[in-house]
Rosetta silent file (secondary structure, phi, psi, omega in degrees, C-alpha in Angstrom):
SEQUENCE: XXXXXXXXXXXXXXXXXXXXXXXXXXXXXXXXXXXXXXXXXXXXXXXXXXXXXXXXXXXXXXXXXXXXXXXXXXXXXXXXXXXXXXXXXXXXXXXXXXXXXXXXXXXXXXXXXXXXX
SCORE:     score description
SCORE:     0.000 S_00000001
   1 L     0.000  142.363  173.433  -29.699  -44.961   94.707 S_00000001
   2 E  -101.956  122.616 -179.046  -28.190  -47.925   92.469 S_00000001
   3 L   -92.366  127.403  177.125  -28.499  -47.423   89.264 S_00000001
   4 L    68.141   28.955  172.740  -28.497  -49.765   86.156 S_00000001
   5 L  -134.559  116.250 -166.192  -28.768  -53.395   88.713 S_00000001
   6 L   -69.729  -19.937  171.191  -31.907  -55.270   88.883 S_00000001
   7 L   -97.173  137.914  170.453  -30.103  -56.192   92.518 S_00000001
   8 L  -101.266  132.801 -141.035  -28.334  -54.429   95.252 S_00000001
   9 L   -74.095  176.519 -152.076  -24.677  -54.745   94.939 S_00000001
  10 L  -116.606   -1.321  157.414  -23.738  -56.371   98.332 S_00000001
  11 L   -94.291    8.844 -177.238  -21.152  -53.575   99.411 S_00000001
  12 L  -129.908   26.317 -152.581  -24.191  -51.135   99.061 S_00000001
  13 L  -107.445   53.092  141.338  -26.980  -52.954  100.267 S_00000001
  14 L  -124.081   22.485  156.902  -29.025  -50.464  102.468 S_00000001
  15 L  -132.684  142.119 -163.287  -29.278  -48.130   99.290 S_00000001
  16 L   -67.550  173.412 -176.033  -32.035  -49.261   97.497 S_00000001
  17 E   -91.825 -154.031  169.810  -32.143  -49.650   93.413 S_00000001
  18 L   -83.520  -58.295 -175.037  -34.218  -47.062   91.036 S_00000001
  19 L   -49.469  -32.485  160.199  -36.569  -49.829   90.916 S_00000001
  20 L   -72.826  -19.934  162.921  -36.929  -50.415   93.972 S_00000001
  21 L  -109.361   27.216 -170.917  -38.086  -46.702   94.400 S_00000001
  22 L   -66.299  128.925 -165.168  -39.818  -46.544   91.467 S_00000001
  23 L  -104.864   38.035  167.071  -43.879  -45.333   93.002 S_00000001
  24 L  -167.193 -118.163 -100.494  -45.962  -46.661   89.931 S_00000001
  25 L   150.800  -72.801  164.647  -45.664  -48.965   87.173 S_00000001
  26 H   -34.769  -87.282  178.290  -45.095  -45.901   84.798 S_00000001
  27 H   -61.980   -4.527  175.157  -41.667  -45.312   86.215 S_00000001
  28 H   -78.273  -24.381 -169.192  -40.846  -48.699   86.942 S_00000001
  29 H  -110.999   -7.068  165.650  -40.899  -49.005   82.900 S_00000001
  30 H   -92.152  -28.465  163.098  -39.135  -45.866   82.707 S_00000001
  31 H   -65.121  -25.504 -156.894  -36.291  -46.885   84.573 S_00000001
  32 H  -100.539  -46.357  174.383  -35.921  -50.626   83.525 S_00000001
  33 H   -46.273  -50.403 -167.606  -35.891  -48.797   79.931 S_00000001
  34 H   -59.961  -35.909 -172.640  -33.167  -46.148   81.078 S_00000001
  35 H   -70.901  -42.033 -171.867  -31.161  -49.197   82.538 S_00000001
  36 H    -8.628  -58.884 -137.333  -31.269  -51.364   79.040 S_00000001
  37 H  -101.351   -8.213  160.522  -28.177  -50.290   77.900 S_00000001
  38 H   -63.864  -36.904  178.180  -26.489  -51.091   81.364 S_00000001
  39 H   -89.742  -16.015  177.523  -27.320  -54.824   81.228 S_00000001
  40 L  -128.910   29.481  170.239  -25.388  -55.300   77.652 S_00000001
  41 L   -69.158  143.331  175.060  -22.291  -52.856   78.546 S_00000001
  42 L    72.200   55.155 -176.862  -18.907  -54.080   77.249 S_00000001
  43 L   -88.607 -178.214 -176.044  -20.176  -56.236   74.927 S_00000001
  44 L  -154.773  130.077  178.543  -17.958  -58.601   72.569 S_00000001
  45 L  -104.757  133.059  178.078  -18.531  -59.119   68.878 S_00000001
  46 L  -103.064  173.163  175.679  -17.207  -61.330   65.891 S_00000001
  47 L   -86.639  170.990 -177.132  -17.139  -60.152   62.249 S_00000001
  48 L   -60.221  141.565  147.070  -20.019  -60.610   59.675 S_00000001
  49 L    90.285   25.895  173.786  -19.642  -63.942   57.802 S_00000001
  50 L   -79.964  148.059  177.811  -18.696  -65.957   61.099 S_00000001
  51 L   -71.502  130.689 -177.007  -19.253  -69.666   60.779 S_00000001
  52 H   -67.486  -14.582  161.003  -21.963  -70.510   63.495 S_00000001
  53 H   -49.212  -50.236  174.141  -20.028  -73.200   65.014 S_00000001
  54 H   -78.542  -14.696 -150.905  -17.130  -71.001   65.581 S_00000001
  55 H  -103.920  -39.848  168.825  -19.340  -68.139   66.674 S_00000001
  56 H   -54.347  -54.166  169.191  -21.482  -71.191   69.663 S_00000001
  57 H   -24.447  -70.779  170.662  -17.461  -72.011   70.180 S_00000001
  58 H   -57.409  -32.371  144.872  -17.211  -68.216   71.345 S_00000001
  59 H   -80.493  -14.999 -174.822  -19.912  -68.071   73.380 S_00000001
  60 H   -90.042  -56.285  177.565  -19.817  -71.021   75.264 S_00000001
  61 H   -57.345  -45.910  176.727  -15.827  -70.208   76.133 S_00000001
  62 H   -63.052  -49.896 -173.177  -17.248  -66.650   77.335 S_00000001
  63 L   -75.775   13.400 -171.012  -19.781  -67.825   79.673 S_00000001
  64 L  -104.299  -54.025  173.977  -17.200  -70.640   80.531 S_00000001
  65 L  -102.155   37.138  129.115  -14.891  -67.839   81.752 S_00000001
  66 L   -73.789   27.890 -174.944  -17.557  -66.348   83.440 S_00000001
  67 L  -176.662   -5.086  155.730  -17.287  -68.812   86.056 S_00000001
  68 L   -50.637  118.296 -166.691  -13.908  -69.748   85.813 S_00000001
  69 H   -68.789  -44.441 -154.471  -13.004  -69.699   90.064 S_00000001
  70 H   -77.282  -31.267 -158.194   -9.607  -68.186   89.211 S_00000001
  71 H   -80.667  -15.365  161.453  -11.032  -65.449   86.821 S_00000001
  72 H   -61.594  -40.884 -167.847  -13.490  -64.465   89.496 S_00000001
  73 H   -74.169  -14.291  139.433  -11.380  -64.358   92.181 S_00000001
  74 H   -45.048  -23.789  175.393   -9.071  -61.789   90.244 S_00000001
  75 H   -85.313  -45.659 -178.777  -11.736  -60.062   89.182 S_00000001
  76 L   -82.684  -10.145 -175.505  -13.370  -59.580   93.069 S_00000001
  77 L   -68.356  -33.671 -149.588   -9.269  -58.393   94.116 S_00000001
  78 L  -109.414   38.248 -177.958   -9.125  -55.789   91.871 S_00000001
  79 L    21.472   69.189 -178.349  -12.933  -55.015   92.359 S_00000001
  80 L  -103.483  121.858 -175.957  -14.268  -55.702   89.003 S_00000001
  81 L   -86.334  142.017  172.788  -18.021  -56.669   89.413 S_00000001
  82 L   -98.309  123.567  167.243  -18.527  -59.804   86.771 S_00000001
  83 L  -139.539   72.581  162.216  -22.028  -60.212   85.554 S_00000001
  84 L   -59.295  137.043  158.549  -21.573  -62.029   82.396 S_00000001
  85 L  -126.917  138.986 -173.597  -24.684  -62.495   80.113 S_00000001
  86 L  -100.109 -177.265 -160.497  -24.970  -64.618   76.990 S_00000001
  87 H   -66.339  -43.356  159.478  -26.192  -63.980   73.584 S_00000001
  88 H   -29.537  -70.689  173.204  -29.642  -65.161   74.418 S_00000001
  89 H   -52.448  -41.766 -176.569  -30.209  -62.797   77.176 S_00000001
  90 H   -70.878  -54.871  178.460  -28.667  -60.017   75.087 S_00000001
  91 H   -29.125  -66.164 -165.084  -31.090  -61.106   72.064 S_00000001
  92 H   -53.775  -36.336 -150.353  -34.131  -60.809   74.967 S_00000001
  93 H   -96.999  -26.192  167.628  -33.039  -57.457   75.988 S_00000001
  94 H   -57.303  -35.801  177.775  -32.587  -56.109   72.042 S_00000001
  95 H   -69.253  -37.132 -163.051  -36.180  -57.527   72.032 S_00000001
  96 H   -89.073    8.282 -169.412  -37.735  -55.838   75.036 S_00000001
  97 H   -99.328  -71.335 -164.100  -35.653  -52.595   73.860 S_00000001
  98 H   -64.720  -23.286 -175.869  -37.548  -52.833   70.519 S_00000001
  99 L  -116.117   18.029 -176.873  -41.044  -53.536   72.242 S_00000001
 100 L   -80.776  155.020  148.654  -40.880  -50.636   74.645 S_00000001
 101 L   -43.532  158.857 -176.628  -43.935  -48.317   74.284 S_00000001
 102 H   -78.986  -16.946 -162.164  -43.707  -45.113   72.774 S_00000001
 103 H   -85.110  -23.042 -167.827  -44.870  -43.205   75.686 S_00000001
 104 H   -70.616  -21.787 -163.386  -42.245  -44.804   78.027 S_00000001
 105 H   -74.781  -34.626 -159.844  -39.719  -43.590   74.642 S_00000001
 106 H   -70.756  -61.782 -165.307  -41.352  -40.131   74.570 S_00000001
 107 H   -54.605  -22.491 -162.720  -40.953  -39.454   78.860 S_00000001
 108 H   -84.991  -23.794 -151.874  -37.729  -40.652   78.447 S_00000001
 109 H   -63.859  -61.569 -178.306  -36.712  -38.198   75.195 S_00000001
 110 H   -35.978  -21.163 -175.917  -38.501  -35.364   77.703 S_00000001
 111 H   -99.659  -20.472 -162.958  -36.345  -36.025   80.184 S_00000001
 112 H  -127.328  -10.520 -157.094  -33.050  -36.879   78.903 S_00000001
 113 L   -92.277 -177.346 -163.732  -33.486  -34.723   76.019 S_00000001
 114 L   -68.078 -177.733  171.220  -31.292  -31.379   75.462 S_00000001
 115 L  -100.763  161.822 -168.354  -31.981  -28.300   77.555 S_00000001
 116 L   -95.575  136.380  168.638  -33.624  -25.600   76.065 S_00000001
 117 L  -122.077    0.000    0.000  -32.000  -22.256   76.887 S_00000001
């Protein structure tokens, strides 16, 4: 199973995602929770007190070399998958993080939570 990709990576693509074997609704929101922190891995941060010009400067040069042909194709040699997302999308996903239900928060604590011996 592929784990933390709303997609199936294309050297793997006859094993299905979590989502895709997700049987109800319920677990389809427990996995797309579990994944969250998978879609905003690696992230890249300025200090407090940035001027917002310079800080639209920084994003716009990151998604710019997200799509730069040379930095992909260096990136597919040494088989680094690139999924760049911009601050928007991360903003969406801090939101839908923040708006999860409690019960999907509670199944997940139960599940992920320590073991009891």
């Amino acid at each position: 199973m592929q784990f933390g990709r709303s997609t199936r990576l294309k050297e793997l693509a006859d094993l299905p995602t979590g989502r895709e074997l997700a049987p109800d609704p319920d677990a389809r929101a427990l996995i797309e929770f579990a994944e969250l922190p998978f879609f905003m891995a690696l992230p890249f941060a300025a200090p407090p007190g940035l001027p917002p010009e310079r800080a639209e400067a920084l994003r716009t040069a990151f998604m710019a070399m997200g799509r730069d042909p040379a930095f992909l194709a260096e990136a597919e040699r040494i088989g680094f998958d690139v999924s760049p997302i911009d601050a928007a999308e991360v903003q969406a996903l801090l939101a839908r993080s923040a708006a999860t239900p409690k019960s999907v928060i509670a199944r997940y604590n139960a599940l992920g939570g320590p073991t009891k011996k």
